[in-house]
C-alpha positions in Angstrom: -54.4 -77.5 74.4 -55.4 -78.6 71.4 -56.5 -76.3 68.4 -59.9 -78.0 68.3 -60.6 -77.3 72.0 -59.5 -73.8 71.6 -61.5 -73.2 68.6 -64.5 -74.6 70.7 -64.0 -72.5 73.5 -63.8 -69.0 71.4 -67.6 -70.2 69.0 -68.5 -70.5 73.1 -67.3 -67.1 74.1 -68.8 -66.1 70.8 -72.6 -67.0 72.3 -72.2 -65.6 75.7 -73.8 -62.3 75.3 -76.5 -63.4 73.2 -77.3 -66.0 75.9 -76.5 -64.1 78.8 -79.1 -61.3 77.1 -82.0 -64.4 76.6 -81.3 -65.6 80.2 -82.0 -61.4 81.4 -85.0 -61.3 79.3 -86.2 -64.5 80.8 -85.4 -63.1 84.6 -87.4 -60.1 83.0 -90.7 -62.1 82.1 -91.0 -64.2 84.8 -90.8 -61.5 87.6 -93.2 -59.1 85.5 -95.2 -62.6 85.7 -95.2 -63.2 89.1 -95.7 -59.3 90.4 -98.5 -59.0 88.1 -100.3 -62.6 89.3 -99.8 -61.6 92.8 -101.4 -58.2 92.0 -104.0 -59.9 90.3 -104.4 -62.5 93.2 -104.2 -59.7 96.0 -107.3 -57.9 94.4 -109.0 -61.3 94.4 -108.0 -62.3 97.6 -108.4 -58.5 99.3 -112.6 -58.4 97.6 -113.1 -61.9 99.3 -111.6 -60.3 102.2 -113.7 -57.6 102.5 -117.1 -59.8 101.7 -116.0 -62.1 104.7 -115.8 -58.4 106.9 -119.0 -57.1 106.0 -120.7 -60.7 106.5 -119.7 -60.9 109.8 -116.2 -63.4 109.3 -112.8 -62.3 110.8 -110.6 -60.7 108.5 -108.4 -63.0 106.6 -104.8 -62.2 105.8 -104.0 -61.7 102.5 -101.0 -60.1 103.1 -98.6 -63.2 101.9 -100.0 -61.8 98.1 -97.9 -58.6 98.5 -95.1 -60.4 98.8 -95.4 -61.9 95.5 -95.7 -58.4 93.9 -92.7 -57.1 95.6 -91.1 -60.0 94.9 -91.7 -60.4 91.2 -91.1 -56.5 90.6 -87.5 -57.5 92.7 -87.1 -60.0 90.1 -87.9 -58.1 86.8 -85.6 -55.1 88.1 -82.6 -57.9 88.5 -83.3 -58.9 85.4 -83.3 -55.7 83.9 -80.4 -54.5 85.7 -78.8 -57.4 84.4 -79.4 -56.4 80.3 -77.8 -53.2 80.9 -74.9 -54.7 82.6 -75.0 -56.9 79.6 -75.0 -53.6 76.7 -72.5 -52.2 78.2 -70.3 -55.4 77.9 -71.4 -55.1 74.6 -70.7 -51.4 74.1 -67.1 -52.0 75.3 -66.3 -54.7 73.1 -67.8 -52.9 70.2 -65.2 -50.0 71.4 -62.6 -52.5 72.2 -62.1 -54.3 68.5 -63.9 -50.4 66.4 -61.2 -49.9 63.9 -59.5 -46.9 63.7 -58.5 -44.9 60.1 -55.6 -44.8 59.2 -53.5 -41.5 59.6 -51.0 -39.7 61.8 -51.6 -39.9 65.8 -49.9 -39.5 68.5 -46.3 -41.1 69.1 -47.2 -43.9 71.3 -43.3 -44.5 71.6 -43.6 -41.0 72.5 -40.1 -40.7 70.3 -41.6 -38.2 67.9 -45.0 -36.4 67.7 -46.6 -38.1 65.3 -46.7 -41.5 64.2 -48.1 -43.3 61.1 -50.8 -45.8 62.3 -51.7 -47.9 58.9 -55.3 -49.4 59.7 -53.8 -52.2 61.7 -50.7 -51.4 63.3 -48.3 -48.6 63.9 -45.5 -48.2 61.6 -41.8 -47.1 61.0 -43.2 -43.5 60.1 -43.4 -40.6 61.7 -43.2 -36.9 61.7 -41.9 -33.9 63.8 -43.5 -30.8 62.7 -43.3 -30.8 59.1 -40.1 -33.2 58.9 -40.9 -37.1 58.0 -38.6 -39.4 59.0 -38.8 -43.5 59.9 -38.1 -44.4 63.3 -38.3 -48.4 64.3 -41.1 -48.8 66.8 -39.5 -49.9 69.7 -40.1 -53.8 71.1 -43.2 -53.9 73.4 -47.0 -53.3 73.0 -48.4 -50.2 71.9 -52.1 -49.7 72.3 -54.4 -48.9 68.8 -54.6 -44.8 68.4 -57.9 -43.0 70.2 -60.9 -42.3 68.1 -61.3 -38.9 67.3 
């Protein structure tokens, strides 16, 4: 794969969220849309009902109009339920790539207690009680310290 495609492909990935967050919002709108004209439609349609009663007219169904409010609140709460999936994405990532200060953590070698993480990546330091010493981080991948 060429460094051009691959470089188009992470400014994509790069988008995603904030169009993943426009497409929720728009899921959002149109269902608050469409619950509120079917409520407004149902009150319209449920008066004219009652006005063909009390003239003497069979009742006409109106009933097809709740639909359209349960449906467009259905929508809006996808929608919604959508943008949190969405900030917790978000959240994690945030987590994920959160630097971490530099200082003495936890061995992840577990070869001694402590080992020197510099910022970026661990290093040949570490300590055992009071006693510093370097140790060569063994081959493999070691995961960035915990916050505290």
């Amino acid at each position: 794969m060429s460094t051009a495609t691959k470089t188009k492909k992470k400014d994509a990935g790069r988008n995603q969220p904030a169009q993943n967050s426009a497409s929720a919002w728009t899921t959002i709108v149109i269902g608050t849309a469409i619950c509120i004209g079917g409520i407004v439609v149902t009150i319209i349609s449920h008066q004219h009902a009652v006005d063909q009663v009390n003239n003497g007219a069979p009742q006409a169904t109106w009933h097809f109009y709740w639909y359209a409010i349960f449906g467009g609140a259905a929508i809006a709460i996808g929608g919604l339920y959508r943008l949190t999936k969405i900030a917790h994405a978000q959240e994690q990532a945030a987590i994920a790539t959160a630097s971490v200060e530099e200082g003495w953590y936890a061995d992840p070698a577990m070869r001694a207690s402590l080992r020197w993480w510099d910022g970026a990546t661990w290093t040949q330091l570490v300590r055992n009680g009071t006693e510093e010493s370097t140790d060569p981080l063994p081959a493999g991948t070691y995961p960035k310290p915990a916050h505290e």
